[in-house]
N, C-alpha and C positions, 0 to 999 in steps of 0.2 A: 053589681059586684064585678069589679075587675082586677087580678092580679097574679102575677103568673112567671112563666118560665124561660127557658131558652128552646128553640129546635133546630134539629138539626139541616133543617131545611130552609136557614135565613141565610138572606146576605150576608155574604163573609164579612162587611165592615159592621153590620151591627152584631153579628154574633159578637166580635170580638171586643166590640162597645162593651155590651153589657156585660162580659165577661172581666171588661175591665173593673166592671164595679165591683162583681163579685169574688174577683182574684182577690181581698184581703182577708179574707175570712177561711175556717180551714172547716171542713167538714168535721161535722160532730155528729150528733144524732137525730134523723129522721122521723117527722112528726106528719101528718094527717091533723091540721089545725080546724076544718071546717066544713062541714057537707049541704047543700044544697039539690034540691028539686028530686025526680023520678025519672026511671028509664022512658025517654031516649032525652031528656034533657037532663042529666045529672051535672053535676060542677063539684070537685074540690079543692081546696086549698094546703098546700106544701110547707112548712119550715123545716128550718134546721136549725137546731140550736148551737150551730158553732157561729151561724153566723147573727149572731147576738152579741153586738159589741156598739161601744162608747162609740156614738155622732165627731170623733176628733178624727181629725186626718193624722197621717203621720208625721208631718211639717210641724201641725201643731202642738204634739207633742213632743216634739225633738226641741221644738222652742222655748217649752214651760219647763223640760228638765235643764238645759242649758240656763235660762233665767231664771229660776226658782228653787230648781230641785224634785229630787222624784217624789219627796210625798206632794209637793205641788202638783205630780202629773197624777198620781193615784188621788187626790180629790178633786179633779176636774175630770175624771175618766168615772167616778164615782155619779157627781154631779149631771154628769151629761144626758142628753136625750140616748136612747139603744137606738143603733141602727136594725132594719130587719127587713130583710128580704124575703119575700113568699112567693111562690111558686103556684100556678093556676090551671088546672085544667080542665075544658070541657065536655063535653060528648056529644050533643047535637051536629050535623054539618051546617047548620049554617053561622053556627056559634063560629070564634075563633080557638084556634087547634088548642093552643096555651096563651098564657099571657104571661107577664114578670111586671110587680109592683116594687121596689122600694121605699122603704116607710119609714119614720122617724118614731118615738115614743116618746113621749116623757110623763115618766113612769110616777111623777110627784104631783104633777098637774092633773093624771089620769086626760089627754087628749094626742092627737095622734094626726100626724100630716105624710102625706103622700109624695114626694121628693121628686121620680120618675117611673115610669112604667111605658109596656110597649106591647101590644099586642098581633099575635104572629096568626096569622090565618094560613088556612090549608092549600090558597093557591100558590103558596110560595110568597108572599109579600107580607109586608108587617107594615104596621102604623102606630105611630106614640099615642099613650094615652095622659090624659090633661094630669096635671100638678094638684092638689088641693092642700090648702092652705091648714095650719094647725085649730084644729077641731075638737069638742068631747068625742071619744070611740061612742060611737051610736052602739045600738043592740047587730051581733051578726060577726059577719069576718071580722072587721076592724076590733070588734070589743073581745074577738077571740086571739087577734094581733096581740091587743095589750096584754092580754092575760099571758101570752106565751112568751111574752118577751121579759114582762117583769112578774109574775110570777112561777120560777120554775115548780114549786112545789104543784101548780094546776095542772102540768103537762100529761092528764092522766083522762082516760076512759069516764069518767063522774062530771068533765068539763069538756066532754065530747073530742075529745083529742085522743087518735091513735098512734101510739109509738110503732116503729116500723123495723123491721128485721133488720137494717143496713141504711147508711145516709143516702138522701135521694135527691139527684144531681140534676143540674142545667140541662144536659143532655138525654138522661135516661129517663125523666120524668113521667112522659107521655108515655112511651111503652111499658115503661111499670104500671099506669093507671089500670092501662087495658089486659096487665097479665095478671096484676094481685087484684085492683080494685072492682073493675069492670067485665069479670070474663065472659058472666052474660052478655053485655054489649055486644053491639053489630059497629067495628070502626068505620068511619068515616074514610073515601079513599083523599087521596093528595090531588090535586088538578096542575098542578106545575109543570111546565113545558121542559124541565129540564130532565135528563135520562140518571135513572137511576145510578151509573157509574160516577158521572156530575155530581151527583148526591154523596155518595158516597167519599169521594174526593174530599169535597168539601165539610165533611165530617171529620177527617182524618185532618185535615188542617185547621180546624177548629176545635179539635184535642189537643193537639201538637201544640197552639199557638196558648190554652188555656193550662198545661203542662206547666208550658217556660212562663207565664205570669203567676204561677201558682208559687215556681221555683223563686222567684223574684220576689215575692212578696216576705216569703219564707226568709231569705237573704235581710230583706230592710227587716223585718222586724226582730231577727237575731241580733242584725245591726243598733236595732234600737234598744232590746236587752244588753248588750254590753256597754252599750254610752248609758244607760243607767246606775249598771254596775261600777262604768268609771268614775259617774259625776256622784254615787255614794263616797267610792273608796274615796275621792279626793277631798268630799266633805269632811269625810270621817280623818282624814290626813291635814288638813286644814285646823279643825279644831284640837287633834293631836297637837300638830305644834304650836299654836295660842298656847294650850295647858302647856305644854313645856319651857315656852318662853317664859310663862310668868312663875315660873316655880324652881326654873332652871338654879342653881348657886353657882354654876360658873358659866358665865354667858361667854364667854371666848366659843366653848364647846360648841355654841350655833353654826362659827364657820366652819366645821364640819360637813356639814347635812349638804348633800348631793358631791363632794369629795371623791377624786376616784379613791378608791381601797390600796392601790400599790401607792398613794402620798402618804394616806394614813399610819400603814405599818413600815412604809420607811421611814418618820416622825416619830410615832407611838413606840417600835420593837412591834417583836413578835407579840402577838398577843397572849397571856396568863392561861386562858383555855377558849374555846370554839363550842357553839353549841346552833345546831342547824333546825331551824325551825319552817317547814314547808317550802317554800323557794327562797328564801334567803337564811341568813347565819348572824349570831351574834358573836361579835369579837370583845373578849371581859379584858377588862386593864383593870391593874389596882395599883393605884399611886398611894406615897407616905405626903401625908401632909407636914408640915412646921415643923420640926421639933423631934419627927422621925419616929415617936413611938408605936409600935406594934398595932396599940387599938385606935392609933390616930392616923388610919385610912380614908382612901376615897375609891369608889371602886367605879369604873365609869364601863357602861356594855353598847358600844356600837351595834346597829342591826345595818347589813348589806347587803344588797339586791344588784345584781346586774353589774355589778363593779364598781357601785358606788357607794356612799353610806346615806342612810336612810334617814334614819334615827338615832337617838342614845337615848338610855336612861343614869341614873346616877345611882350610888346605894351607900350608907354608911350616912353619917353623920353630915347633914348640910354644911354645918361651918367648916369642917377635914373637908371638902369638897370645898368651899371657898380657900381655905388656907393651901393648900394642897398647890404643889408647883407642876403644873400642867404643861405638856409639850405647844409651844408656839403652834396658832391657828395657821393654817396651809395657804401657801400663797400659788393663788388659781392663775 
């Protein structure tokens, strides 16, 4: 069983490796997934449940909402294998201090492959640990992987899993083991030629550096919440004006739509009355259609955003709206 953590005592390029993998995911809530052996060989295993998300990069789904649309990217984030990272520590010296697996799931197939892992030993060096290919979760870690990743409702004391006061980090893993889990324990000492201050240094830049990727991540994925929200609004603005096109009674009206606002009401007049709805406003016209009488109106309500016009709807009698003598379309 191997899988595991960050420490603070790696090389600064794989600290910050691995940290790249784990910069997408936000801290959520700290679990105790798996316990192994007796004092002085004890071993357990870490998740978090924030970092329990869809196998899609962010490319990929920046591509599916772009060509498809976002229920496209919410049934391929649905579909997908969970990613899930575990956290490893052990107690023995001659074991390695922690370890960090990476793991895929797919949660429909009930099997589970190993992506990357690395494990950090106490003299200060680390060595990757092998790939393994998509597999049944045997009995043990892995089959307590799959339970924690696709079934939350297991995440409990009856499936040997313990929730943890606070989410438990890259960095602080190991000495939480030895202050909440281990206090009996006798820790193992470090053998690394490097002095303490070194250490120390190098901890503080490998916060610093996991900070600003954290902040970074946080940034694209707002980024990718609002191109969701744009590529609904414009769907949702797309088949708006389909339906208005096919139902419109005076298609002139279309050369409107995107118009600045000072062509429309130097053509139109002022408009009848204003009515302001969240960031834009609707401008009401009421025209006499044919013939001029009272109940032979057409009433037309521009919507404008930004200075230009958005939309219209129409009200009143379709054919007073066809008949109805309309200010010439705007010449752009």
């Amino acid at each position: 069983m191997e899988s595991g953590t960050f420490c603070p005592r790696l090389p600064w390029a794989a600290a910050l490796a691995l940290a790249l993998i784990a910069a997408p995911t936000l801290a959520g809530e700290g679990y105790v997934i798996h316990r192994e052996g007796a004092k002085p060989k004890r071993s357990l295993i870490y998740a978090d449940a924030g970092s329990v998300e869809p196998a899609l990069t962010l490319e990929e789904q920046t591509q599916l909402l772009f060509e498809r649309g976002p229920d496209a990217v919410e049934a391929a984030r649905a579909a997908a294998p969970r990613a899930l990272q575990l956290i490893e520590v052990r107690e023995h010296r001659d074991a390695p201090d922690k370890l960090i697996h990476e793991l895929q799931i797919d949660c429909a197939a009930g099997r589970v492959r190993v992506i990357a892992g690395e494990a950090h030993l106490r003299n200060d060096t680390r060595r990757p640990l092998p790939a393994r290919d998509w597999a049944p979760a045997s009995a043990g870690w892995l089959q307590q992987a799959q339970r924690f990743a696709c079934e939350p409702a297991a995440r409990d004391a009856a499936h040997g899993m313990q929730v943890l006061s606070q989410p438990i980090g890259l960095l602080d893993a190991v000495d939480r083991t030895w202050a909440e889990q281990w206090p009996d324990g006798r820790r193992p000492p470090y053998t690394g030629d490097r002095s303490e201050a070194a250490v120390q240094a190098q901890e503080q830049k490998i916060d610093q550096a996991i900070s600003q990727l954290s902040s970074s991540m946080e940034q694209l994925r707002s980024n990718l919440q609002a191109q969701e929200r744009d590529a609904s609004e414009q769907a949702a603005q797309a088949a708006r004006q389909a339906e208005r096109r096919a139902q419109t009674p005076a298609p002139a009206l279309e050369q409107w739509i995107e118009a600045p606002v000072q062509l429309l009401v130097g053509t139109w007049g002022e408009p009848k009355a204003y009515r302001d709805e969240a960031d834009a406003r609707w401008l009401d016209y009421v025209i006499a259609a044919d013939g001029g009488a009272s109940s032979a109106r057409c009433s037309v309500h521009f919507l404008v955003r930004d200075g230009r016009v958005r939309d219209y709807q129409t009200g009143g009698s379709s054919a007073h709206c066809r008949q109805a003598q309309l200010p010439p379309g705007p010449s752009l």
